[in-house]
BAMIDO-24649 format. One record per residue: residue in one letter; y, z, x of N, C-alpha, C in turn. Coordinates in steps of 0.2 Angstrom, whole numbers, plus 5000, padded with zeros to 4 digits. Each point is the difference from the previous one (the first is absolute). Layout:
<recs>
AYZXYZXYZX ...
</recs>
This chain:
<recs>
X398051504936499350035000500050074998 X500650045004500150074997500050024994 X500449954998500349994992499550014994 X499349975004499549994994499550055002 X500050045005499650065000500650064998 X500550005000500250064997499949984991 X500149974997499949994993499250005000 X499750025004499350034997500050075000 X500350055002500150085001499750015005 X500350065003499850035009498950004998 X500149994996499050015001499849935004 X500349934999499649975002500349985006 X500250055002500649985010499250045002 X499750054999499650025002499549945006 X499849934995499749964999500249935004 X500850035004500249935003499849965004 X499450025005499749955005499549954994 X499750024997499749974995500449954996 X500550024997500449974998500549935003 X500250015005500249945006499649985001 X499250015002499749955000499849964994 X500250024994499749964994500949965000 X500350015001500649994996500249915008 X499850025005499749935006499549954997 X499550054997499649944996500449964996 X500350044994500349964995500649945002 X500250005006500649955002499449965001 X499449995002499849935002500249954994 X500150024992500149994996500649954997 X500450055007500849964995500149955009 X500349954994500049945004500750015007 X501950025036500150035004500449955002 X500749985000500249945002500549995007 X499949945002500349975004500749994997 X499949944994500449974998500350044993 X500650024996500250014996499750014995 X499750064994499649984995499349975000 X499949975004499249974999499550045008 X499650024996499350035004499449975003 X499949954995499549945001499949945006 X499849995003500049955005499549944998 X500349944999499749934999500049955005 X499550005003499949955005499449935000 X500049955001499849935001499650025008 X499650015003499649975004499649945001 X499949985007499449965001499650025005 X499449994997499450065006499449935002 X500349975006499549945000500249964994 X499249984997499949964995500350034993 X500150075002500350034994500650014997 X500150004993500750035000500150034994 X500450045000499950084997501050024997 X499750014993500850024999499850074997 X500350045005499850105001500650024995 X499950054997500550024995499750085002 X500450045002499650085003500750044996 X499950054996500250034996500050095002 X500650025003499750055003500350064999 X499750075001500350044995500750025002 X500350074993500650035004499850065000 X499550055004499950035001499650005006 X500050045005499549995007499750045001 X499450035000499449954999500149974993 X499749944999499849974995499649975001 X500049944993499349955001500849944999 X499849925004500149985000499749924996 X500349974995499449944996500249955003 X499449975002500049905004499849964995 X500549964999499849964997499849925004 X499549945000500149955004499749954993 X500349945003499949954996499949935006 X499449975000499649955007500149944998 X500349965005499849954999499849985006 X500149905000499849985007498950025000 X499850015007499350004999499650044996 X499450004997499850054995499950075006 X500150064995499950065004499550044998 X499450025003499250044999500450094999 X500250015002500450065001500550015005 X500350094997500750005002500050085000 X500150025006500150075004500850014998 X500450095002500450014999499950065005 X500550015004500250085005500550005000 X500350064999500650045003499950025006 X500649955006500250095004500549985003 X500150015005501150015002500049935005 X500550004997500249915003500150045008 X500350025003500150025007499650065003 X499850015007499950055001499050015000 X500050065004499349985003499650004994 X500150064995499749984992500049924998 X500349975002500049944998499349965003 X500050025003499149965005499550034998 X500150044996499250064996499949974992 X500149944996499950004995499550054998 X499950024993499250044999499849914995 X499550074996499649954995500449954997 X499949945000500249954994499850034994 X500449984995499850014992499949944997 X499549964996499749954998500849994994 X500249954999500549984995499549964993 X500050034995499749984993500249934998 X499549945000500349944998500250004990 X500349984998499949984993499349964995 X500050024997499349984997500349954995 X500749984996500249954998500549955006 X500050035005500449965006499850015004 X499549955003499750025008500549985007 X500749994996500550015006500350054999 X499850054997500550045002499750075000 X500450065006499750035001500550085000 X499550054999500550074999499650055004 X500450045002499850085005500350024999 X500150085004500450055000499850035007 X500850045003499850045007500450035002 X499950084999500450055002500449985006 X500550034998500750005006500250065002 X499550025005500050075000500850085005 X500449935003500650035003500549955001 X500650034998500649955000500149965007 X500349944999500249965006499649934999 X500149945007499849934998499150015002 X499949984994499249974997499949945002 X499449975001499649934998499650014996 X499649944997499650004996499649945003 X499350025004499749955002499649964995 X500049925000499649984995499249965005 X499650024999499449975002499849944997 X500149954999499749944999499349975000 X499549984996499449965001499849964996 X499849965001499849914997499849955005 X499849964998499549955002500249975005 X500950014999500549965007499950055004 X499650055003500050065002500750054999 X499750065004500450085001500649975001 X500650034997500850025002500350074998 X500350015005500650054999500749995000 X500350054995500549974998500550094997 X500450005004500550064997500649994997 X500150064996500950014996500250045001 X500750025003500350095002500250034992 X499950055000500250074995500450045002 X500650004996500550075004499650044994 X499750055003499950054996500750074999 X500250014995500350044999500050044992 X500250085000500050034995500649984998 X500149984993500749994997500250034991 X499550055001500350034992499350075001 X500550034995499650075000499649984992 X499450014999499849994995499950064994 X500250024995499850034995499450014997 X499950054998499250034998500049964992 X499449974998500249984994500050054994 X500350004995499950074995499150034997 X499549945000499650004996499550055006 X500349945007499450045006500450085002 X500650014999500450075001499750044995 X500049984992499750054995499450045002 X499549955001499349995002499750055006 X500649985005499750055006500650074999 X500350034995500450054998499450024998 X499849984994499350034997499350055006 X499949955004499649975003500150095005 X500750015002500050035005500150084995 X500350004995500350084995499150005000 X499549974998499150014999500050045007 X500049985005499750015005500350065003 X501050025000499950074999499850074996 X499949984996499750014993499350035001 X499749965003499249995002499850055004 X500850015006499850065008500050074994 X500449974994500250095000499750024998 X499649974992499449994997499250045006 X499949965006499850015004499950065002 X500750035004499950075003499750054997 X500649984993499850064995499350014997 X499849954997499250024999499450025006 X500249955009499850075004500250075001 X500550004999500050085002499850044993 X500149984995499650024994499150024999 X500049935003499250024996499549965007 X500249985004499649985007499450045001 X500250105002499450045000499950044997 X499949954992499850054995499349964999 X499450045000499249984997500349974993 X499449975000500049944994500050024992 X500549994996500150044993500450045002 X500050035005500650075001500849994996 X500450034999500649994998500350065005 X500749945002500450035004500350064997 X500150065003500650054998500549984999 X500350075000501049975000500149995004 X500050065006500049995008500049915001 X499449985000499949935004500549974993 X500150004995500649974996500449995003 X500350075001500549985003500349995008 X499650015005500049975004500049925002 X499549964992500049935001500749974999 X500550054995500649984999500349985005 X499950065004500550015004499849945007 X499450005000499949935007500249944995 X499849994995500249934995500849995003 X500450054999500950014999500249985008 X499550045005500349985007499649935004 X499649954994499849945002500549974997 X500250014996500449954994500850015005 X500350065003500550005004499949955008 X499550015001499649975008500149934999 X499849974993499849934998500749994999 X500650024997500750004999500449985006 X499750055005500250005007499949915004 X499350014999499849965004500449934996 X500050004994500349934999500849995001 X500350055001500850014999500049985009 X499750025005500049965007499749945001 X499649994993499849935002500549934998 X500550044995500549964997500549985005 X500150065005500550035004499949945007 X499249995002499749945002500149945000 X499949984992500049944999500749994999 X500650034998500649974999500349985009 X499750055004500249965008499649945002 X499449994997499849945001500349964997 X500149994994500449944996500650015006 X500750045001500549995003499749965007 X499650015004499949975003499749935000 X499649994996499849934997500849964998 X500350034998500749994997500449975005 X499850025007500649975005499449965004 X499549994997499849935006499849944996 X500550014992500149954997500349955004 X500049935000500149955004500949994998 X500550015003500649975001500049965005 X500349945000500249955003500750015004 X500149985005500750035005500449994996 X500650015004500949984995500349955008 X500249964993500349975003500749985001 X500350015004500950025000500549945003 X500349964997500249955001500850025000 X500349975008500849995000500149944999 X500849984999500249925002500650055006 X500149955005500350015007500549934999 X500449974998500349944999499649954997 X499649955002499649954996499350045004 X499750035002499650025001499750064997 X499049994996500050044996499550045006 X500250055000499550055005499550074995 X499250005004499750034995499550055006 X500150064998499450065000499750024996 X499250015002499350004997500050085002 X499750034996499950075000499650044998 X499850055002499750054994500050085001 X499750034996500250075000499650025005 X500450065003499950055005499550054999 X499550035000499750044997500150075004 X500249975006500050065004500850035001 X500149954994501250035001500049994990 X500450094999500249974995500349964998 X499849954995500749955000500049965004 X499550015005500349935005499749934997 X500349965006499849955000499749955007 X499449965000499949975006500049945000 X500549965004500049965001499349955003 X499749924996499849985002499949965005 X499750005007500149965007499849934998 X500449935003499749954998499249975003 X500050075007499349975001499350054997 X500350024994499650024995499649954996 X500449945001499949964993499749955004 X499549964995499649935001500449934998 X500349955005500149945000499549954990 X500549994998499549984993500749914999 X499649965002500249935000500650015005 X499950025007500450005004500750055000 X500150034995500450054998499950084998 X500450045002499950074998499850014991 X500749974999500050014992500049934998 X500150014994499949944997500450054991 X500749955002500450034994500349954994 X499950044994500249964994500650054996 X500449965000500850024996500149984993 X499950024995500150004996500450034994 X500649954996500550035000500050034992 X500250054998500050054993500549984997 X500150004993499250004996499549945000 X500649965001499949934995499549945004 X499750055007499749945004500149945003 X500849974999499949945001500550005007 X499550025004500250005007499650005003 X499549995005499650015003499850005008 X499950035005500150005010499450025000 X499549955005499650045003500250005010 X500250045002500250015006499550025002 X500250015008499550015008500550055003 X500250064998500250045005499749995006 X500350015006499849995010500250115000 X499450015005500350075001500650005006 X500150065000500550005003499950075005 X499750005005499950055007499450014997 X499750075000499350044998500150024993 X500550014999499750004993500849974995 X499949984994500549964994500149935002 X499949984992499849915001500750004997 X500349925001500749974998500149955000 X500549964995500049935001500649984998 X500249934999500949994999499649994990 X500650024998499949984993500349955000 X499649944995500149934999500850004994 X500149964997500650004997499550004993 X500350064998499550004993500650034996 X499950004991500550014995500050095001 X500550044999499950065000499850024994 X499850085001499750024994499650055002 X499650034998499350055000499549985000 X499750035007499249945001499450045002 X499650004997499550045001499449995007 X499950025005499749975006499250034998 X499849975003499250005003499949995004 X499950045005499749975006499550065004 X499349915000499350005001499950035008 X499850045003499750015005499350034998 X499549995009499750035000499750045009 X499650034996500150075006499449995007 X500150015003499349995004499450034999 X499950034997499450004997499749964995 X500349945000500049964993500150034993 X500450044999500150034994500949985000 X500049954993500749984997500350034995 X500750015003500550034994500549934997 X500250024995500749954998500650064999 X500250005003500850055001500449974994 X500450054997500649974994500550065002 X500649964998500750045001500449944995 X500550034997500549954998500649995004 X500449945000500649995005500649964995 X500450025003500649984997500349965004 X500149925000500449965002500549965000 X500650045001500849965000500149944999 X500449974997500049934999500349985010 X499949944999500349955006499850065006 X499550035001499750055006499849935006 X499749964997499849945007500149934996 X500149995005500049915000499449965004 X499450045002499649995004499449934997 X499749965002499649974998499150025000 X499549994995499550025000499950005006 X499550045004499650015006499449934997 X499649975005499549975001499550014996 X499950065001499450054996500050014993 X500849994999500150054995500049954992 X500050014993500049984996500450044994 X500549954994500250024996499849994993 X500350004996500149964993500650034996 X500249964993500550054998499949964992 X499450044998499849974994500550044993 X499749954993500550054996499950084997 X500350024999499950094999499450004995 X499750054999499350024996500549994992 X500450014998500450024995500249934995 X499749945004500249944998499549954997 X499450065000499249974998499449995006 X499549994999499549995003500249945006 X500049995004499849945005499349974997 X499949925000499449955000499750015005 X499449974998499449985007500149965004 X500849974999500049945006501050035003 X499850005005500950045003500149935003 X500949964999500149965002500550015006 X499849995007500250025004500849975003 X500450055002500549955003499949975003 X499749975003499849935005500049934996 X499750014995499749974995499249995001 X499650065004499450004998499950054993 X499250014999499750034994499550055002 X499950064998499850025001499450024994 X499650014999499649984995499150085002 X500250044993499650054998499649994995 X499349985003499549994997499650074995 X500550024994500150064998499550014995 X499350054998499950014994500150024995 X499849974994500450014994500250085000 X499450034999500150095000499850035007 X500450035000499950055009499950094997 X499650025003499550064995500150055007 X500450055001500150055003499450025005 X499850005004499550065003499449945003 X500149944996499649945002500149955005 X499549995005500149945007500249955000 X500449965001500349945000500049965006 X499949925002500349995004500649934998 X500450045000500549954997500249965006 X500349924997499949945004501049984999 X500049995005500549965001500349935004 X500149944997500149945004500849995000 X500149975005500549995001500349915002 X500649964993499849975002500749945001 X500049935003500750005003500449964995 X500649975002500349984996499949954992 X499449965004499849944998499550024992 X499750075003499550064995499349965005 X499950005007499450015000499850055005 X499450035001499950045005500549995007 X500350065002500750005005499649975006 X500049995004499849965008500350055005 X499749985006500550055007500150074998 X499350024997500150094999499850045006 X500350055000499950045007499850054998 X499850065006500050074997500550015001 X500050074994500550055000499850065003 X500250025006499850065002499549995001 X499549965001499350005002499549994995 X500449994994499550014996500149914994 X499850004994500149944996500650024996 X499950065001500550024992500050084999 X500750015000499950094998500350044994 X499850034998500350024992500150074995 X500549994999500350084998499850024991 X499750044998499950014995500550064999 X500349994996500550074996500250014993 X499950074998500150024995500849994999 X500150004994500849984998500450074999 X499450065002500350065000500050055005 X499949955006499950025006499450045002 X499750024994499350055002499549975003 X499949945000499249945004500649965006 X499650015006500249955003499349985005 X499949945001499549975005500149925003 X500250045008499949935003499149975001 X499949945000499649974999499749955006 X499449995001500349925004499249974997 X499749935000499549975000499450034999 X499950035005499350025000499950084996 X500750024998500050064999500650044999 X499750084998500750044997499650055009 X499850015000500050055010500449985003 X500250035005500650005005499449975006 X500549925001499749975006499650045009 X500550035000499850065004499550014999 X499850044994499350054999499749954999 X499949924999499449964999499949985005 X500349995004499849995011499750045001 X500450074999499450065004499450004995 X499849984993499550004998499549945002 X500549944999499549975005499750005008 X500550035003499850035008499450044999 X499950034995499650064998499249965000 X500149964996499449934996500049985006 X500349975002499649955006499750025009 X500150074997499850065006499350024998 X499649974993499350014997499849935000 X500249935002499849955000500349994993 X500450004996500049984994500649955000 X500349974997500449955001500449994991 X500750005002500450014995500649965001 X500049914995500349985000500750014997 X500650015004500750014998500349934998 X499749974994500149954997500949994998 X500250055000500949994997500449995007 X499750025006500549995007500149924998 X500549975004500349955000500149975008 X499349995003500049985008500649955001 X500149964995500349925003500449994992 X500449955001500049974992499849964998 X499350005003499549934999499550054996 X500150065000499850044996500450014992 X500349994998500550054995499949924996 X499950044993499949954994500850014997 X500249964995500650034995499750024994 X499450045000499550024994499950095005 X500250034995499750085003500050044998 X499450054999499750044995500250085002 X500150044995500150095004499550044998 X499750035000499450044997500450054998 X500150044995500350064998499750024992 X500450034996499650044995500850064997 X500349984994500650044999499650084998 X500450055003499950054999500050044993 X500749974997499950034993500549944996 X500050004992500549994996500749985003 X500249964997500849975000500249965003 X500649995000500249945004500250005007 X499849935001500050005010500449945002 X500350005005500449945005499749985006 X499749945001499449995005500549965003 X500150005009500249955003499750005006 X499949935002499749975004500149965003 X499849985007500549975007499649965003 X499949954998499749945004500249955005 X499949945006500549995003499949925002 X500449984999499949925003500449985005 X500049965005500449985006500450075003 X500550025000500550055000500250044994 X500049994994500150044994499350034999 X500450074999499950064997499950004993 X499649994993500049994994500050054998 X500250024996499950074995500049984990 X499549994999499949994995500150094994 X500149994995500250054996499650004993 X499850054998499649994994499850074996 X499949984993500150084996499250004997 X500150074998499350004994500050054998 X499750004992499750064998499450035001 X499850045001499450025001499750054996 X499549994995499750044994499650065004 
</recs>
């Protein structure tokens, strides 16, 4: 941001509360995360009669404007409200005005808004519901966060350079023709005297105007520095091994030590499918390793687990927490694993694969699973970057029919890792959505605290619940290739299916 107002020269530093507020406009423009690389949140609800797959687009800058997108199905819907305000805490019981969401004139399922995100931290976005089935309410959590410094574009820099050299221009122009000729009767011609007098006030505005803008610059560059540190970093994550035990601290900077560091308490954090974290190991470059483990904590603060018996090598971690304020991070760190470190066997919980390396071609849409089941990605020809998807997965048994005796996993039908092959995107997933389960309890605690009612359609009460059919709602953030793995479960196995793509 500083960058782009110094390439306009100290004239137009003069002009920088104006100027930050134009340059906050301009981010509602360009298209805060939880999860690695992706900003966006897509989520499936059901609100009663209704059901709604919300796609909310939000910005990287705070305040911003933030884009809804939904698409309805299930009962027809008359209209459709839209509020921001903070998933926890007594703001959260004050919604303001609803904003009306604009239906499409060639699709009367589908619907668009916007709505400032006016302070970092966990949002909701309340949805108001109306149709013949009657009124429902229905919420999504928002981590709101600033995450990039945005640049002044060249055309709108040039524009307001001009803009601002006119206008001092204009003061000096000004003084000087008052003190000149202000009280001279009409026709009069100034003297010398008044000549040059107006010089001289011209010379000491044009200094004053010099002034005032060299402290305005002087201003604006501690703002940007300070905008600059409440850009969103995510903690660090610091992983030992202790013999076959991989032991992990969560952390973040100190602001009140230089340098420091503050360890994060485990009763910071929110329980998400009955675990602290929820971690995915995967091995570099080649991908063809995969661990999603349950570290258990260990006293007040650091989680840790036995490490299962895995190939050694370089593994890139991920591991999902979230905060008690409903606001989700995914901690990364890399670790190095000694051959023959454990002989331990998978935890209960826990789930592997050991697909072939990226380097060996694409994976199909159908992964043939050691057991001798099939796991089967019901994949679109072309997958378009930036666009909502709910991609479908069945799973099926030896015979090729749909698998029987399916249970949940973790609570849910099916949970699923989307990752870039360059490690820059990472998102865990589950059914109903890319939100952290956490933040969609407290969101629905939030809803059904106004009478509204918010079907958590992905929980998995019983296994008289869980299909071998199950869908992720997600949306790839950018271009390139990805390695998707996925964990469904039948009787006692843990499934991990594996699967590649391109993404235009």
């Amino acid at each position: 941001m500083s960058a782009g107002v110094r390439a306009l020269g100290p004239v137009f530093r003069k002009f920088a509360p104006v100027v930050f507020a134009v340059v906050v406009m301009l981010s509602a423009a360009v298209p805060a995360r939880a999860h690695i690389g992706n900003k966006d949140v897509f989520e499936q609800v059901s609100a009663g009669p209704y059901k709604l797959f919300i796609t909310i687009r939000t910005p990287t800058v705070i305040p911003g404007v933030a884009i809804i997108e939904v698409r309805s199905s299930g009962a027809p819907i008359d209209s459709l409200t839209i509020t921001p305000l903070l998933l926890t805490g007594e703001a959260s019981k004050h919604p303001p005005t609803p904003d009306a969401m604009k239906r499409s004139q060639d699709d009367p399922q589908f619907f668009t808004g916007s709505l400032w995100l006016m302070g970092r931290g966990s949002w909701q976005v309340r949805f108001g519901i109306d149709g013949k089935a009657g009124a429902e309410t229905t919420s999504v959590p928002v981590a709101a966060m600033a995450t990039a410094i945005l640049h002044m574009q060249r055309p709108m820099g040039i524009m307001l350079g001009i803009l601002g050299v006119t206008l001092v221009l204009g003061i000096v122009g000004i003084v000087t023709a008052a003190v000149r000729e202000a009280r001279l009767k009409p026709g009069a011609q100034p003297n010398e005297g008044r000549r040059r007098r107006a010089l001289l006030a011209g010379a000491g505005a044009l200094v004053l105007s010099c002034i005032a803008v060299y402290w305005g610059g002087k201003w604006w560059n501690v703002e940007a520095a300070d905008y600059a540190m409440d850009i969103h970093r995510n903690a660090e994550l610091r992983p030992t091994i202790d013999g076959d035990r991989l032991n992990l601290l969560i952390g973040q900077p100190d602001r009140n030590a230089d340098g420091g560091w503050r360890v994060v308490k485990n009763n910071d954090l929110l329980l998400d499918h009955g675990h602290l974290m929820h971690l995915y190991a995967i091995r570099e470059p080649e991908m063809d390793a995969v661990f999603h483990l349950h570290p258990e904590p260990t006293g007040s603060q650091g989680l840790s687990t036995v490490l299962p018996a895995m190939p050694a090598g370089t593994y890139r971690l991920y591991g999902d927490i979230v905060f008690l304020s409903g606001f989700p991070e995914t901690e990364t760190a890399t670790l190095t694993v000694p051959a023959n470190v454990s002989k331990a066997p998978l935890g209960a919980e826990d789930a592997s694969a050991a697909p072939p390396p990226i380097s060996a071609g694409d994976l199909g849409p159908a992964d043939k699973l050691p057991d001798g089941y099939t796991m089967v990605w019901d994949k679109p020809a072309t997958i378009i970057a930036g666009t909502p998807y709910a991609f479908r997965f069945t799973l099926l048994d030896p015979t090729g029919k749909p698998a029987g005796d399916m249970q949940p996993y973790l609570g849910m039908a099916g949970h699923a890792a989307f990752v870039k092959t360059d490690g820059t995107t990472f998102a865990h997933t589950h059914p109903e959505g890319s939100a952290a389960m956490p933040a969609m309890m407290l969101a629905e605690e939030s809803t059904m605290s106004t009478g509204g009612m918010n079907d958590m359609s992905g929980m998995a009460a019983g296994s008289e619940l869980v299909k071998p059919v199950v869908e992720f709602p997600y949306g790839f953030p950018s271009a390139g290739r990805y390695r998707v793995f996925v964990q469904m479960k039948h009787g006692a196995t843990v499934e991990t299916g594996v699967f590649d793509t391109e993404v235009k």
